[in-house]
C-alpha positions, 0 to 999 in steps of 0.5 A, a space after each residue: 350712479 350716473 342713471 339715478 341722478 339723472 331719473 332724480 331730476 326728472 323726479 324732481 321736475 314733476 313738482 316744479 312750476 310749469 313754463 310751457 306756454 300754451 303757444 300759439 294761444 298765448 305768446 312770450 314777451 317779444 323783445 322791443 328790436 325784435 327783427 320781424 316782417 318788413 313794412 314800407 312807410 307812409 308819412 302822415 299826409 299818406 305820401 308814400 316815404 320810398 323814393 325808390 333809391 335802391 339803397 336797401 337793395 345795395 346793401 342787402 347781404 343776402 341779395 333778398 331785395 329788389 327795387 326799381 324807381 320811377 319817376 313821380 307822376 307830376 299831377 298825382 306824385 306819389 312821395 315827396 321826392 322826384 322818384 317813388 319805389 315802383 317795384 319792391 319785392 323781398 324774397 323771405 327765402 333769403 332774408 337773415 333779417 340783419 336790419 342792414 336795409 333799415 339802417 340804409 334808408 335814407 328816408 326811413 321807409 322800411 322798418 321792420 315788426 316784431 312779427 316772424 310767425 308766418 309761413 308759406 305753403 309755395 315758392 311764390 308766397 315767400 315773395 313780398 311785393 310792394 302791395 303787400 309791403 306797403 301799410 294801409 293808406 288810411 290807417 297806416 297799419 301793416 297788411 296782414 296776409 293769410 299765412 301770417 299770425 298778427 297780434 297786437 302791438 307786433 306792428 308797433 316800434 319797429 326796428 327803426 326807432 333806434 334811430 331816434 336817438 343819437 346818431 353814430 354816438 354825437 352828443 348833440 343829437 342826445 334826447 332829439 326826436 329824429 324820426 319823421 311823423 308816420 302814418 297811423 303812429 304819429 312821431 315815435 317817442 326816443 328810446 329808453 334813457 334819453 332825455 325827452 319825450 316825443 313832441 319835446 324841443 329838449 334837443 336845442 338844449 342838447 344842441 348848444 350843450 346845456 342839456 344833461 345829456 350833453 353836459 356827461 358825454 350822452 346817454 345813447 
């Protein structure tokens, strides 16, 4: 008896509505913190936003990161700080993409993108370095490499942006944009449910408590 019912659903399957997508033409709907490809960051003015603290790496689980800072040159400095990221490489062999390293930024440099179809023909290829981590210094979107499949929009809010509502869960910060302007993008809006919009000054409502969000204990 077991046999029929199992040829009874596949009979049955032949007239249902098909879900195959015809990938790699078309593509499922990505999840909003999908955690993708890494990028490094510019700021607005195109100053490059690592300072090559070497936090990323530290904290890196999978030991897939390496840094070496450098001393900014004083008549063409590099970032803003007194050192810039002189060498970056993520070795994609080893990465889990746990996001730790986005988290550990102090300056909000490494993001990732919801791009993970990319693939390598050798051991060298899974290396990224710096040149091909860094965003456009013009236009400030991600470089794409030949054995990457980019679409549109897969560069846009990069895992980062969670970190534009409450950090570590105090109130006050409730509905503040705290994400620094980024070339390309601008400053990005706080997540789904808070209580402004980017470019909003509702957080020195939520500062001093008159904001709703304060009022109820927050909405992140």
């Amino acid at each position: 008896m077991g046999y029929f019912r199992g040829f009874a659903v596949t009979f049955r399957k032949l007239f249902e509505k098909r879900v195959t997508t015809s990938y790699p033409r078309e593509k499922r709907a990505k999840p909003d913190r999908l955690h993708g490809r890494h990028v490094l960051n510019r700021y607005e003015d195109g100053m490059e936003k690592c300072i090559g603290c070497e936090l990323c790496a530290g904290v890196c689980p999978a030991n897939c990161i390496y840094v070496r800072g450098a001393d900014n040159p004083e008549d063409a400095p590099v970032s803003p700080g007194e050192r810039y990221g002189f060498v970056y490489e993520i070795n994609y062999l080893r990465c889990i993409h746990c996001d730790l390293c986005v988290e550990a930024c102090p300056t909000e440099a490494i993001t990732e993108t919801k791009l993970f179809e990319f693939s390598f023909t050798n051991r060298a290829d899974a290396i990224y370095t710096k040149a091909e981590l860094l965003v456009d210094a013009e236009t400030g979107r991600p470089r794409q490499l030949p054995w990457e499949d980019w679409r549109e929009g897969e560069d846009e809010m990069t895992s980062a942006w969670m970190r534009a509502t409450s950090p570590s869960g105090d109130v006050t910060y409730s509905g503040r944009v705290a994400w620094s302007g980024e070339l390309g993008y601008g400053i990005r809006a706080p997540e789904v449910g808070q209580s402004a919009d980017a470019g909003d000054d509702a957080g020195d409502d939520a500062a001093d408590g008159s904001g709703d969000d304060a009022a109820d204990g927050g909405s992140a």
